[in-house]
PyMOL commands that place a pseudoatom at each C-alpha (Angstrom):
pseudoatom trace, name=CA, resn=UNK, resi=1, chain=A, elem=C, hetatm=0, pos=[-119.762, 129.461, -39.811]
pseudoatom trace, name=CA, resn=UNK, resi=2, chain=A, elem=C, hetatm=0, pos=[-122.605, 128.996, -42.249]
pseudoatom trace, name=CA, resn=UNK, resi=3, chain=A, elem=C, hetatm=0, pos=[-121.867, 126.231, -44.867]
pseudoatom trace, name=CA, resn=UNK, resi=4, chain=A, elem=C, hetatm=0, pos=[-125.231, 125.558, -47.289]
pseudoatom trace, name=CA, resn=UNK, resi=5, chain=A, elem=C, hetatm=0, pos=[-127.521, 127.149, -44.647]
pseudoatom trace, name=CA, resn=UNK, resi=6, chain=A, elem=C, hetatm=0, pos=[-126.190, 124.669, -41.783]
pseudoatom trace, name=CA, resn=UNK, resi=7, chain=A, elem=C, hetatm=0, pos=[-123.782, 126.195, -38.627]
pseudoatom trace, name=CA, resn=UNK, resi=8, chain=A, elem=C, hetatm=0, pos=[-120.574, 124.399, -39.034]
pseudoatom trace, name=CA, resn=UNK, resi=9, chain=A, elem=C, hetatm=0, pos=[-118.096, 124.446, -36.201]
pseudoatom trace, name=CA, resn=UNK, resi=10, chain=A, elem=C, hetatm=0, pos=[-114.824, 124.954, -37.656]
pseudoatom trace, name=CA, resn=UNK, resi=11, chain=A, elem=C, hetatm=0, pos=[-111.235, 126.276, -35.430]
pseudoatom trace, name=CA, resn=UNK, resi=12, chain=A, elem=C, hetatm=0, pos=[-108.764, 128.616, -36.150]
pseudoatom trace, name=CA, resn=UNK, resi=13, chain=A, elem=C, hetatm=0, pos=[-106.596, 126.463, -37.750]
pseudoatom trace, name=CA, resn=UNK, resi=14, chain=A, elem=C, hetatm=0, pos=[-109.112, 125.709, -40.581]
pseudoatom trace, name=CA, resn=UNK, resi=15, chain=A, elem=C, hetatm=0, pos=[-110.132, 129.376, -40.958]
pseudoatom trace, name=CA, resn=UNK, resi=16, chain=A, elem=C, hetatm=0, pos=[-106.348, 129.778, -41.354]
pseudoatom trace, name=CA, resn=UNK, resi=17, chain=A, elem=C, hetatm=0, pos=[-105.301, 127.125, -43.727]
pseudoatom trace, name=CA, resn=UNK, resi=18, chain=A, elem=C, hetatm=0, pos=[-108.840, 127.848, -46.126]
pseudoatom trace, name=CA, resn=UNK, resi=19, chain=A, elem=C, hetatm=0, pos=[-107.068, 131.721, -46.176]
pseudoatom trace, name=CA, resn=UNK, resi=20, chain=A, elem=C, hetatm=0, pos=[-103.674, 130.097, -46.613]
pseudoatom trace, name=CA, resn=UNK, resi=21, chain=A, elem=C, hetatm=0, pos=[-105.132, 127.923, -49.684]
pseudoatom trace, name=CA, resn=UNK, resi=22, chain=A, elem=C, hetatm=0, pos=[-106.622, 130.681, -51.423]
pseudoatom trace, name=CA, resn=UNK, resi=23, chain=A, elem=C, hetatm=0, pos=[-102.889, 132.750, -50.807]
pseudoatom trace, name=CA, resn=UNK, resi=24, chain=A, elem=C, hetatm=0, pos=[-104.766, 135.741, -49.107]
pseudoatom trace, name=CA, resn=UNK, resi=25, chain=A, elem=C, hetatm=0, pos=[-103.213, 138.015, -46.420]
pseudoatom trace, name=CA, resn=UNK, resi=26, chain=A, elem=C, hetatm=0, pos=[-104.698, 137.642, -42.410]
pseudoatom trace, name=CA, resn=UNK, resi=27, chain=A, elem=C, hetatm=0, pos=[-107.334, 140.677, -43.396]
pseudoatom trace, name=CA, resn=UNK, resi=28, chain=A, elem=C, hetatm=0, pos=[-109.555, 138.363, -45.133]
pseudoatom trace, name=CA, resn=UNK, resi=29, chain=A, elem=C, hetatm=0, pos=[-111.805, 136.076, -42.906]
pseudoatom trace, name=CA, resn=UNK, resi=30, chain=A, elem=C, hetatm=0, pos=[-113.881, 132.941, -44.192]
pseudoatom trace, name=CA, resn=UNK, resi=31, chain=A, elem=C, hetatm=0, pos=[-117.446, 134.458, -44.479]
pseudoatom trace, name=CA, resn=UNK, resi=32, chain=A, elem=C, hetatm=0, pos=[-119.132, 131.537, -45.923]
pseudoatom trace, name=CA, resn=UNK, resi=33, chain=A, elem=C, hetatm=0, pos=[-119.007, 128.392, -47.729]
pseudoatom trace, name=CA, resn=UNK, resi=34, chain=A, elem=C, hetatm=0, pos=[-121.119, 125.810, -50.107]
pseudoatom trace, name=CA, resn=UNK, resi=35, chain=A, elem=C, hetatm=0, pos=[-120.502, 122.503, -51.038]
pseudoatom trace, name=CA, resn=UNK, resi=36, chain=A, elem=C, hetatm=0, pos=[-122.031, 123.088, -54.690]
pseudoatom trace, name=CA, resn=UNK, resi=37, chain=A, elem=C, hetatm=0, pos=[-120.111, 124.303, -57.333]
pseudoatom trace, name=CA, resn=UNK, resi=38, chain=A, elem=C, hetatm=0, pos=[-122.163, 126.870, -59.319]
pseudoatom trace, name=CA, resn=UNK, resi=39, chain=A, elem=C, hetatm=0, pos=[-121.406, 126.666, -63.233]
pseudoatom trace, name=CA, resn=UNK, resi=40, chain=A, elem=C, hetatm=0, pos=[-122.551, 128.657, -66.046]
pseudoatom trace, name=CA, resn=UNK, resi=41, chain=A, elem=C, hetatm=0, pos=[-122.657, 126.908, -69.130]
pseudoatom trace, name=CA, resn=UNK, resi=42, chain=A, elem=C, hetatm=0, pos=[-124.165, 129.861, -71.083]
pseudoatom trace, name=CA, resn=UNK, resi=43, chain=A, elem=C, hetatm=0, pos=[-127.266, 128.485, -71.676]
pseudoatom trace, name=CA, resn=UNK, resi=44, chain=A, elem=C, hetatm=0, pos=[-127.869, 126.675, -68.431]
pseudoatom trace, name=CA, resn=UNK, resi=45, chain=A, elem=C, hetatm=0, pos=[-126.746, 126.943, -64.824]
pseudoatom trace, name=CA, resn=UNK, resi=46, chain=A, elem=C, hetatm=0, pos=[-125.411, 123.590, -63.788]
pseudoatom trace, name=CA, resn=UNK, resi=47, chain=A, elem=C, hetatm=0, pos=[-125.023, 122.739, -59.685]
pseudoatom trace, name=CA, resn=UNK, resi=48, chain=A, elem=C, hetatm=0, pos=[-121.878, 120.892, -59.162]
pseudoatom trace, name=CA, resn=UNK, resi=49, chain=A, elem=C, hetatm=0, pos=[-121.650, 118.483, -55.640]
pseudoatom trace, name=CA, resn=UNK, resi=50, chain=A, elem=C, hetatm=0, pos=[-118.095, 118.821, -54.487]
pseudoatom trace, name=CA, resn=UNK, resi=51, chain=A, elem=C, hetatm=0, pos=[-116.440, 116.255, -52.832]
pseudoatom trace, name=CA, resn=UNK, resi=52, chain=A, elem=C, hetatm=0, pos=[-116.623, 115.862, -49.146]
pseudoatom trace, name=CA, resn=UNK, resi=53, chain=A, elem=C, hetatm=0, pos=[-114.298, 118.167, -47.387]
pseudoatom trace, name=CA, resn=UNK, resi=54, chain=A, elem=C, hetatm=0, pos=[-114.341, 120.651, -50.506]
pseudoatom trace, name=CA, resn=UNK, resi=55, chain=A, elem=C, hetatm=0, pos=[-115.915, 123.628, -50.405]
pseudoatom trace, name=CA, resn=UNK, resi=56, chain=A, elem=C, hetatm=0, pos=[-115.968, 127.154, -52.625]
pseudoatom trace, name=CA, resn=UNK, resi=57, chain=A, elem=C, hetatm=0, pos=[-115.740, 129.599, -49.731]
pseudoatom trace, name=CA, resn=UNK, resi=58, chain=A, elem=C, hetatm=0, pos=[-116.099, 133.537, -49.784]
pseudoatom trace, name=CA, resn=UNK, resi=59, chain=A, elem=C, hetatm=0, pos=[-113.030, 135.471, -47.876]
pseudoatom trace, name=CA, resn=UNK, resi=60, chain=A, elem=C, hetatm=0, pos=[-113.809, 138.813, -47.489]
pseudoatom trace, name=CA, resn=UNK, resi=61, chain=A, elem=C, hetatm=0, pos=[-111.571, 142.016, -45.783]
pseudoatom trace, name=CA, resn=UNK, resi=62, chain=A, elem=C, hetatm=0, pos=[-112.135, 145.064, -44.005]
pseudoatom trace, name=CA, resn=UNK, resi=63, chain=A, elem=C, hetatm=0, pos=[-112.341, 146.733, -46.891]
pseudoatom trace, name=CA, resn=UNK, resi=64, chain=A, elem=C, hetatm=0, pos=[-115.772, 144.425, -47.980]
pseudoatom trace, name=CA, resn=UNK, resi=65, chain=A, elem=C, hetatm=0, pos=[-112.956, 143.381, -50.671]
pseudoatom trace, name=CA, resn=UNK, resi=66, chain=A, elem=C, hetatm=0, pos=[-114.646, 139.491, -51.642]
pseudoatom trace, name=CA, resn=UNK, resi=67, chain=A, elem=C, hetatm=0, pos=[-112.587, 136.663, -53.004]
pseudoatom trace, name=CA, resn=UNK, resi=68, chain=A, elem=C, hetatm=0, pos=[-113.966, 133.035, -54.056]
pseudoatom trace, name=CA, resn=UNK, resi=69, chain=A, elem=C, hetatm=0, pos=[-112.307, 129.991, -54.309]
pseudoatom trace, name=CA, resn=UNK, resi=70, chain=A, elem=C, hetatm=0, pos=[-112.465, 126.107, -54.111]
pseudoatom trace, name=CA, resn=UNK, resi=71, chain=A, elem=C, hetatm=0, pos=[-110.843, 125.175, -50.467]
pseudoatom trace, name=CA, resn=UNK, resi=72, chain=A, elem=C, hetatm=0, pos=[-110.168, 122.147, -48.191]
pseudoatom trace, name=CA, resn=UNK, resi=73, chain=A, elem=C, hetatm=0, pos=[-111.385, 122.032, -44.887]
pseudoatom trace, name=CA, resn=UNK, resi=74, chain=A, elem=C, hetatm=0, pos=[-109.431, 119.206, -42.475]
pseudoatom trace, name=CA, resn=UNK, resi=75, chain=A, elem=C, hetatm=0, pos=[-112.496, 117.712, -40.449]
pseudoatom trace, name=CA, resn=UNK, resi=76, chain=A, elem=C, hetatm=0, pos=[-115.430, 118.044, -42.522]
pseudoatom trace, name=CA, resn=UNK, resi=77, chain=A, elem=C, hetatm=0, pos=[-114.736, 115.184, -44.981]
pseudoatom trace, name=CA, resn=UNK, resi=78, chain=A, elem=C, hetatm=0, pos=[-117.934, 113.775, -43.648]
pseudoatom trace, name=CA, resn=UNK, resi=79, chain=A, elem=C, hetatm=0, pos=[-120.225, 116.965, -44.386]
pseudoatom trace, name=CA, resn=UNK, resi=80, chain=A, elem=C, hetatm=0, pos=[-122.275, 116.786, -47.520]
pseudoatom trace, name=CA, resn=UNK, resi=81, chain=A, elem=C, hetatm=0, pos=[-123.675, 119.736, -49.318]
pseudoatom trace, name=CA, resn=UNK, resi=82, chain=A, elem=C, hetatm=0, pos=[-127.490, 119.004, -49.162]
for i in range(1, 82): cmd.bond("trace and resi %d" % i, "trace and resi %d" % (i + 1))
show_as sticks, trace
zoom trace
Protein backbone atom coordinates (compact mmCIF):
# COMPACT_ATOMS: atom_id res chain seq x y z
CA UNK A 1 0.00 0.00 0.00
CA UNK A 2 1.11 3.59 -0.35
CA UNK A 3 2.22 5.13 3.03
CA UNK A 4 3.77 8.99 2.45
CA UNK A 5 4.41 8.24 -1.26
CA UNK A 6 6.58 4.97 -0.38
CA UNK A 7 5.04 1.11 -1.27
CA UNK A 8 4.74 -0.50 2.04
CA UNK A 9 4.27 -4.23 2.21
CA UNK A 10 1.77 -4.87 4.74
CA UNK A 11 -0.49 -8.66 5.18
CA UNK A 12 -3.85 -9.33 5.77
CA UNK A 13 -3.67 -9.39 9.21
CA UNK A 14 -2.60 -5.69 9.43
CA UNK A 15 -5.17 -4.56 6.83
CA UNK A 16 -7.53 -6.37 9.23
CA UNK A 17 -6.61 -5.19 12.62
CA UNK A 18 -6.09 -1.16 11.11
CA UNK A 19 -10.14 -1.89 10.02
CA UNK A 20 -10.68 -3.57 13.37
CA UNK A 21 -9.07 -0.36 15.21
CA UNK A 22 -11.05 2.09 13.51
CA UNK A 23 -14.45 -0.41 14.40
CA UNK A 24 -15.42 -0.54 10.61
CA UNK A 25 -17.28 -3.48 8.96
CA UNK A 26 -15.05 -5.94 6.23
CA UNK A 27 -16.46 -3.43 3.25
CA UNK A 28 -13.95 -0.89 4.03
CA UNK A 29 -10.31 -1.58 2.81
CA UNK A 30 -7.09 0.46 3.93
CA UNK A 31 -6.59 2.82 0.89
CA UNK A 32 -3.78 4.78 2.22
CA UNK A 33 -1.82 5.98 5.03
CA UNK A 34 0.65 8.97 6.35
CA UNK A 35 2.75 9.17 9.13
CA UNK A 36 1.99 13.07 9.61
CA UNK A 37 -0.74 14.21 11.45
CA UNK A 38 -2.36 17.18 9.62
CA UNK A 39 -3.71 19.94 12.16
CA UNK A 40 -5.56 23.02 11.66
CA UNK A 41 -4.99 25.49 14.13
CA UNK A 42 -7.18 28.14 12.41
CA UNK A 43 -4.66 30.31 11.50
CA UNK A 44 -1.94 27.88 10.56
CA UNK A 45 -1.68 24.30 9.34
CA UNK A 46 0.66 22.48 11.65
CA UNK A 47 2.34 18.84 10.36
CA UNK A 48 2.39 16.50 13.21
CA UNK A 49 5.25 13.33 13.01
CA UNK A 50 3.50 10.38 14.54
CA UNK A 51 5.22 7.92 16.28
CA UNK A 52 6.70 4.98 14.57
CA UNK A 53 4.16 2.36 13.85
CA UNK A 54 1.27 5.10 13.92
CA UNK A 55 -0.31 6.10 11.12
CA UNK A 56 -3.79 8.18 10.13
CA UNK A 57 -5.05 5.84 7.42
CA UNK A 58 -8.07 6.34 4.92
CA UNK A 59 -10.64 3.15 4.83
CA UNK A 60 -12.84 3.49 2.19
CA UNK A 61 -16.08 1.02 0.92
CA UNK A 62 -17.74 0.09 -2.10
CA UNK A 63 -19.83 2.67 -1.78
CA UNK A 64 -16.53 5.37 -2.10
CA UNK A 65 -17.90 5.90 1.65
CA UNK A 66 -14.17 7.41 3.31
CA UNK A 67 -13.32 7.17 6.96
CA UNK A 68 -9.99 8.59 8.70
CA UNK A 69 -8.44 7.65 11.67
CA UNK A 70 -5.16 7.33 13.74
CA UNK A 71 -4.17 3.36 13.52
CA UNK A 72 -1.40 0.92 14.59
CA UNK A 73 0.28 -1.10 12.24
CA UNK A 74 2.28 -4.37 13.95
CA UNK A 75 5.64 -4.38 11.85
CA UNK A 76 6.26 -0.99 10.79
CA UNK A 77 7.50 0.45 14.12
CA UNK A 78 10.66 1.09 12.22
CA UNK A 79 9.03 3.21 9.25
CA UNK A 80 9.30 6.93 9.58
CA UNK A 81 7.10 9.39 7.85
CA UNK A 82 9.68 11.39 5.74
Amino acid sequence: MLIDGQIIAINDAQYNSARQQMGLPSSYTLVQATGLLMHNTGSSLVQIRLPAGLVVGEFENLDGHRCYGVVSLDGLEKYRAI
